[in-house]
N, C-alpha and C positions, 0 to 999 in steps of 0.2 A: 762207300760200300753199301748203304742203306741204299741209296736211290737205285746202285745196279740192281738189289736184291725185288727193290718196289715196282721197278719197272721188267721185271722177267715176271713177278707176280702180275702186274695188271696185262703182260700180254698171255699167260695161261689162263685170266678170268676172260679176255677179248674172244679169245679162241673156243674156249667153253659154251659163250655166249652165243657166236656164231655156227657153230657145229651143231647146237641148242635149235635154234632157229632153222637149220638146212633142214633137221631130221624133221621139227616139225611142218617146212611147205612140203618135206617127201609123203608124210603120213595125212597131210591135210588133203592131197591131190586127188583126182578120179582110180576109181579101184582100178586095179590092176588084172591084165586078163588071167583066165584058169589058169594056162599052161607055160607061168610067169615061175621064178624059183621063191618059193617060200623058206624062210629059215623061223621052227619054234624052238621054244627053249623052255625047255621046263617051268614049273612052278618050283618057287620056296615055300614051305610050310613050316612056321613054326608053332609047334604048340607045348602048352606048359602041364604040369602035373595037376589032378586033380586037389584043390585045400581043403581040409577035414574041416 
């Protein structure tokens, strides 16, 4: 049962890997023209309470 469990893990780190890889030659490539579709997403901000 270990090695099923090892081998489903190393093909979601394969898949990660290469998915990893896609997104960076898509972002690496020539810009894209103006009236191409954009999707932004918000920012996270976290911030914390001022310490006396």
């Amino acid at each position: 049962m270990d090695r099923f469990y090892r081998g489903v893990e190393t093909g979601v780190l394969g898949l990660s890997f290469c998915l990893g890889l896609a997104a960076f030659a898509v972002l690496a490539g020539p810009p894209r023209e103006a009236d191409a579709l954009a999707v932004t997403l918000p920012m996270l901000s976290v911030t914390t309470g001022a310490t006396p």
